[in-house]
C-alpha positions in Angstrom: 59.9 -37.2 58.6 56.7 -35.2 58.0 55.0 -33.8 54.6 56.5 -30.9 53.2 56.5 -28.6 50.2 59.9 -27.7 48.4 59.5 -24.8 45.2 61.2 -25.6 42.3 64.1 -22.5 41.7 65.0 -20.9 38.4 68.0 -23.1 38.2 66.2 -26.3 38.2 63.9 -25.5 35.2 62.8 -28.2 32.9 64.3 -31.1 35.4 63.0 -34.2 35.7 60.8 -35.2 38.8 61.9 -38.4 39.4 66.0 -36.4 38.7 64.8 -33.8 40.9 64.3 -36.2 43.6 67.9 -37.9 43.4 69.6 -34.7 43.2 67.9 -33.7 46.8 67.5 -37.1 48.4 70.6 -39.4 46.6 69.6 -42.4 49.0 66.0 -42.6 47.7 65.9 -45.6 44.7 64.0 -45.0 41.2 61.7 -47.6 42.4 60.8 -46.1 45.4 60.0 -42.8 43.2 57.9 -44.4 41.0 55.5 -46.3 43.6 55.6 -42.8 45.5 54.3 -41.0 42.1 52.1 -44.0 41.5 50.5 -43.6 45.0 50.1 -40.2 44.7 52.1 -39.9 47.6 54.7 -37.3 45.7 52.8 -34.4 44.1 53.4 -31.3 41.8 51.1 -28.4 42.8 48.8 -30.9 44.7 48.7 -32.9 41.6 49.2 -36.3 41.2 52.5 -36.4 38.4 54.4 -39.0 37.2 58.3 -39.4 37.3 59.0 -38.2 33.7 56.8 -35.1 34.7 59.1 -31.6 33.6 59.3 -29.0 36.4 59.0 -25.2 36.5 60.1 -22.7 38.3 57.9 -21.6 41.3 56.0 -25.1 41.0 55.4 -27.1 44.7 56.6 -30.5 45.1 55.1 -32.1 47.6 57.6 -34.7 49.6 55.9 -37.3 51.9 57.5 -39.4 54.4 60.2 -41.0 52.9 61.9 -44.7 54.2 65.6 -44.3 55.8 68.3 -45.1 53.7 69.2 -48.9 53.7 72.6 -48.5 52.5 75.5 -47.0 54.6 76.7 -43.7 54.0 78.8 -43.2 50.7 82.5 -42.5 51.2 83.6 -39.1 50.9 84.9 -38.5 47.6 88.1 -38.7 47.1 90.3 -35.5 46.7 90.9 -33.9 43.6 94.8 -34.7 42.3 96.0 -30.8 41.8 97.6 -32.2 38.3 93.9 -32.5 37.2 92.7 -29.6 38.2 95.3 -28.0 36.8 95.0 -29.4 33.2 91.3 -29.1 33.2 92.1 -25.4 34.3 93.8 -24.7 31.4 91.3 -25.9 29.2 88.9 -23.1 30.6 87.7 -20.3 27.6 84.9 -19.1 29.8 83.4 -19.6 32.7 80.0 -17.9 34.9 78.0 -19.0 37.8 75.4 -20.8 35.0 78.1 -22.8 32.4 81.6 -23.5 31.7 83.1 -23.4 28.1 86.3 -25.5 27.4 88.4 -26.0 24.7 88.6 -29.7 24.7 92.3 -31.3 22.9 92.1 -33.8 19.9 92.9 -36.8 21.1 90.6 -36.6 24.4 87.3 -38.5 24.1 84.4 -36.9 25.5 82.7 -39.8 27.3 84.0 -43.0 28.9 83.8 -46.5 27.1 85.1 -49.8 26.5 88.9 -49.7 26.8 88.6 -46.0 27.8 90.2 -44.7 30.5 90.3 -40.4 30.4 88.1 -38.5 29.3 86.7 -35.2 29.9 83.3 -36.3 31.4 85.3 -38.1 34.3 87.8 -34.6 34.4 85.1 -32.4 35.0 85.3 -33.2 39.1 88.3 -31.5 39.2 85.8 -27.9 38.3 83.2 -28.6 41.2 82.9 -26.3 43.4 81.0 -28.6 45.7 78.4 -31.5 46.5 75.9 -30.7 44.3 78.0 -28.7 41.5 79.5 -30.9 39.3 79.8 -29.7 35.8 77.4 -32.0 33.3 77.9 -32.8 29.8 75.7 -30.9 27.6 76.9 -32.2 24.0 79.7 -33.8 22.5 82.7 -33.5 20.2 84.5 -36.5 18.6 87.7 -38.0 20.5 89.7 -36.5 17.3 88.0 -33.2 17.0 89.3 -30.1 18.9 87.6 -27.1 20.2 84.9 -25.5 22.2 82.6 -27.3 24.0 80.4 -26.6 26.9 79.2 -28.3 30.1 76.1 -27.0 32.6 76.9 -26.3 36.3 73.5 -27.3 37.2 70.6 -29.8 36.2 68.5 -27.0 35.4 71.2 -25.5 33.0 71.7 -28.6 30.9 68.4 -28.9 30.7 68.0 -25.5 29.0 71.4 -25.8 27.1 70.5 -29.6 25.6 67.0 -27.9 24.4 69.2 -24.9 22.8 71.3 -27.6 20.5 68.2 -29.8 19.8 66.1 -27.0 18.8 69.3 -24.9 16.2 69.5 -22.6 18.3 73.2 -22.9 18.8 75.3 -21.2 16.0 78.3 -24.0 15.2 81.5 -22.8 13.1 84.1 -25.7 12.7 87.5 -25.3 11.3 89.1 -27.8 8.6 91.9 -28.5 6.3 90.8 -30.6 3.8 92.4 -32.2 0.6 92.2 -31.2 -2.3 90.1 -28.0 -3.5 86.3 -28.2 -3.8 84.0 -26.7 -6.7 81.9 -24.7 -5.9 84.2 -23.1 -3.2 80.7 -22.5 -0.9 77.8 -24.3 -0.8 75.0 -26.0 0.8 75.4 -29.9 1.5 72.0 -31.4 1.9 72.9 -35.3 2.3 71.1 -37.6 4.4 73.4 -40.3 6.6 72.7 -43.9 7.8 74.4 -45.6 10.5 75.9 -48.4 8.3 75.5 -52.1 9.5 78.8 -53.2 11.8 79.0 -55.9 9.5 78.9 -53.8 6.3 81.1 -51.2 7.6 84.6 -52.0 5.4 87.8 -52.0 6.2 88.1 -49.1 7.8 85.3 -49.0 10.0 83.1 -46.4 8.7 80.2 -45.9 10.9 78.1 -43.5 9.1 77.2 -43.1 5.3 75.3 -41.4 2.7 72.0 -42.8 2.4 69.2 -42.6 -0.4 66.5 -39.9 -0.1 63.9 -42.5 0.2 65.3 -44.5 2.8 63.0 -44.6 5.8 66.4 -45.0 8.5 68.0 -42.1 7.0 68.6 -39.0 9.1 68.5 -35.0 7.6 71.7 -33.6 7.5 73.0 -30.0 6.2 76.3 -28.2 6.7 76.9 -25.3 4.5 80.7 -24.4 3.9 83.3 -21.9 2.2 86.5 -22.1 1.3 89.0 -19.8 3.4 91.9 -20.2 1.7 93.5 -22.8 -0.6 97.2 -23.9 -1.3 97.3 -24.6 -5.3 94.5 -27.5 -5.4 96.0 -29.7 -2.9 94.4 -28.4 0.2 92.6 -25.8 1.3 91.1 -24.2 4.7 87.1 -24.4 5.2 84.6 -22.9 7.5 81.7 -25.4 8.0 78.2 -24.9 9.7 76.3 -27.6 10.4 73.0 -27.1 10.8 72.1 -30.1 11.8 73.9 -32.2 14.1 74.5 -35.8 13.2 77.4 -38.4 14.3 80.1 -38.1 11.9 78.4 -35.5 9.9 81.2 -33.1 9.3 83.9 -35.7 8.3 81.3 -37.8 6.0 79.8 -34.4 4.0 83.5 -33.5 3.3 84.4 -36.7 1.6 81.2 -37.1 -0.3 82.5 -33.4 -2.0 85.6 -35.1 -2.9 87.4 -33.3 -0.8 88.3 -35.5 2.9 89.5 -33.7 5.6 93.3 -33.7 6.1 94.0 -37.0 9.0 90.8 -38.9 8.6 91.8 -42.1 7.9 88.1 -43.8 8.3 86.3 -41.3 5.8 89.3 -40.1 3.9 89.7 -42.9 1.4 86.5 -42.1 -0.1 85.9 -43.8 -3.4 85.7 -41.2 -6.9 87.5 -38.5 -5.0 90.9 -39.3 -5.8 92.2 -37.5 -2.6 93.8 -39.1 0.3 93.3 -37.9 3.9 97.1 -38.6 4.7 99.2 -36.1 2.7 103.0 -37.0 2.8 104.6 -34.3 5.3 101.4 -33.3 7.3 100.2 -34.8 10.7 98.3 -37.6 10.7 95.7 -36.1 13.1 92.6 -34.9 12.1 92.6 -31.6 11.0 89.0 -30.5 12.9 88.2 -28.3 14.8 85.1 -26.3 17.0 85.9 -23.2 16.1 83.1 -20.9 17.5 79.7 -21.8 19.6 76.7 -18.5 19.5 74.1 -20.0 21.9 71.6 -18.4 24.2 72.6 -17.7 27.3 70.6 -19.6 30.3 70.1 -16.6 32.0 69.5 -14.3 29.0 71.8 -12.9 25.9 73.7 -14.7 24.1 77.2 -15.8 24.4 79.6 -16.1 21.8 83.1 -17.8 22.6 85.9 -18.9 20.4 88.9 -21.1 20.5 92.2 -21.3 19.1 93.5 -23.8 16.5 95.2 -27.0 18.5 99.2 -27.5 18.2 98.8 -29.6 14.7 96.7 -27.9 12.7 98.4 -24.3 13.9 101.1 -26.0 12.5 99.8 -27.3 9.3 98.3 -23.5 8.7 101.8 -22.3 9.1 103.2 -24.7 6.5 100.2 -23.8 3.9 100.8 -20.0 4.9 97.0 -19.8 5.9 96.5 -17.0 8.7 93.9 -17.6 11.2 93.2 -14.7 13.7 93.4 -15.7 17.1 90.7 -16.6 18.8 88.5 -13.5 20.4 87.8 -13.0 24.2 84.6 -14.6 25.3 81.6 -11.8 24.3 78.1 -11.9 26.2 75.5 -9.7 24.9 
C-alpha cells in the first residue's frame, strides 16, 4: 500500500483522528495509531497530529503504508430478526439522512450493563442501513423514563449533536405527575446534587442527592417547572425544564419540593414531604416522561419533535381528567 491523502467530509466534522482511522481501516489497532501519529507517519494537513487531534471538514489526512491485518476476517454480521426491526420501527417519531428521533418505552434501558440484556443501544442495528451506518447514541434517558430521544447516523453527527446537549443548546420539556401540589406552582430550582457514597446510599438505593453549596464534589443543577394542572392537592401534572443535565436530576429536584414524582420508589419517600411516590390505585411506574427535544439541526435549522404520553401515564391523566394534546408532527425550520 502506498501514501495517500483522504479529505475529511462535512459528515465527519469534529471526529476523532485516531476514531476516524477505525471507522475507515477497522483492522488497524489503537496501538498501531498511536506509534503511527507518534512517528509522524499519519499527518493532518502535512502536520504532525496526535490521536486525540479533532478533524474538519476539507482537512487532508495523510495515510502511510499500513501493516495487513493479523486477524482473520470478521464474520458477517448476523441478520437482522424482522421482529426487531419491526419494534424499533415503531418507535421512530422522525427520521432524515443526518439523525433519527425515537420515542424510547419506560421500562427499556438505554445502555447495556450488568444483568442487562435489551436495550436500545444493542436495537439500534435493526435501523442500519449498512456497514458503516449504524445509528450512535447521542444522550440518554433513564430505564424508567419515557420519551424522545435521539441517535446520530454518522460519527460526524454525534459529534455535533453531543456538543449541542453539552453546550444548552438543546431545549428539554419533560412530562410528570407528581404527588401532592407544590407552592409556588412555577419556579426555579437551583439545587446542586452529589453522587452519594454506595455505602451511604439507604435503603433504597438513592444514587444522587442534594449537596451543600460549598461542597467542592457538588455538581450545578437547575430545572425550572409549572404546574399544568392539579387534582385537589393530591397530584398534579408538571412541565419541567432542565437546564442543566445531571443523573437523576429531575426525580431528585421534585422530591426536595415536597412533591415526588408519582412511581419513584427510590426518591419518592423523601423525608419532610409527607408524600408518597405510590398512590393507592395508580401504576407503580414512573410517571416521567421526554416530552419535547428543540435542538439544532446538524445540517442547519432547528428541529423540534414531540412524543406522546406512554400507556400508564395516558392512563393516569385520564383518571385525574388532565388533557394532554397529542403530540405534534415533527417541525424543522
Amino acid at each position: 500500500m502506498t501514501v495517500t491523502l483522504r479529505t475529511i467530509t462535512e459528515d465527519e466534522a469534529d471526529i476523532r483522528l485516531d476514531r476516524w482511522f477505525r471507522r475507515h481501516f477497522p483492522d488497524i489497532t489503537q496501538g498501531v495509531i498511536q506509534k503511527l501519529c507518534r512517528t509522524g507517519q499519519i499527518r493532518v494537513d502535512g502536520k504532525r497530529a496526535e490521536a486525540a487531534t479533532r478533524l474538519a471538514p476539507g482537512q487532508s489526512v495523510r495515510v502511510p503504508p499500513l501493516p495487513a491485518p493479523k486477524a482473520p476476517e470478521k464474520p458477517e454480521p448476523a441478520a437482522i430478526d424482522p421482529r426487531l426491526r419491526a419494534e424499533v420501527e415503531r418507535l421512530v417519531l422522525y427520521r432524515d439522512d443526518h439523525l433519527i428521533v425515537l420515542n424510547k418505552p419506560s421500562g427499556l434501558p438505554t445502555q447495556g450493563g450488568p444483568g442487562i440484556q435489551k436495550h436500545l443501544d444493542g436495537m439500534l442495528r435493526a435501523l442500519a442501513t449498512g456497514p458503516l451506518d449504524r445509528p450512535r447514541l447521542v444522550h440518554r434517558l433513564d430505564r424508567d423514563t419515557s420519551g424522545v430521544i435521539v441517535v446520530a447516523r454518522s460519527p460526524g453527527v454525534a459529534a455535533k449533536l453531543a456538543a449541542a446537549f453539552r453546550t444548552r443548546a438543546v431545549e428539554k420539556i419533560y412530562w410528570a405527575v407528581v404527588c401532592g401540589r407544590p407552592v409556588p406552582v412555577e419556579g426555579r430550582l437551583d439545587l446542586p446534587l452529589t453522587r452519594r457514597d454506595p455505602t451511604q446510599a439507604g435503603a433504597r438505593g438513592e444514587r444522587i442527592a442534594v449537596a451543600e453549596r460549598d461542597d467542592p464534589d457538588a455538581t450545578h443543577a437547575i430545572t425550572d417547572f409549572r404546574t399544568l394542572d392539579h387534582a385537589a392537592r393530591k397530584l398534579a401534572w408538571l412541565e419541567l425544564r432542565p437546564l442543566t443535565g445531571r443523573t437523576h436530576q429531575l426525580r431528585v429536584h421534585c422530591a426536595e419540593l415536597g412533591a415526588p414524582i408519582l412511581g419513584d420508589a427510590t426518591y419518592g419517600e423523601w423525608r419532610e414531604t409527607g408524600n408518597s411516590a405510590l398512590v393507592e390505585g395508580f401504576s407503580e411506574q414512573l410517571h416521567l416522561h421526554a416530552r419535547r427535544l428543540t435542538l439544532p439541526h446538524p445540517a442547519g435549522g432547528t428541529l423540534i419533535v414531540e412524543a406522546d404520553l406512554p400507556p400508564h401515564m395516558a392512563e393516569t391523566f385520564r383518571g385525574l381528567g388532565f388533557v394532554a394534546p397529542p403530540a405534534r408532527p415533527p417541525q424543522r425550520r
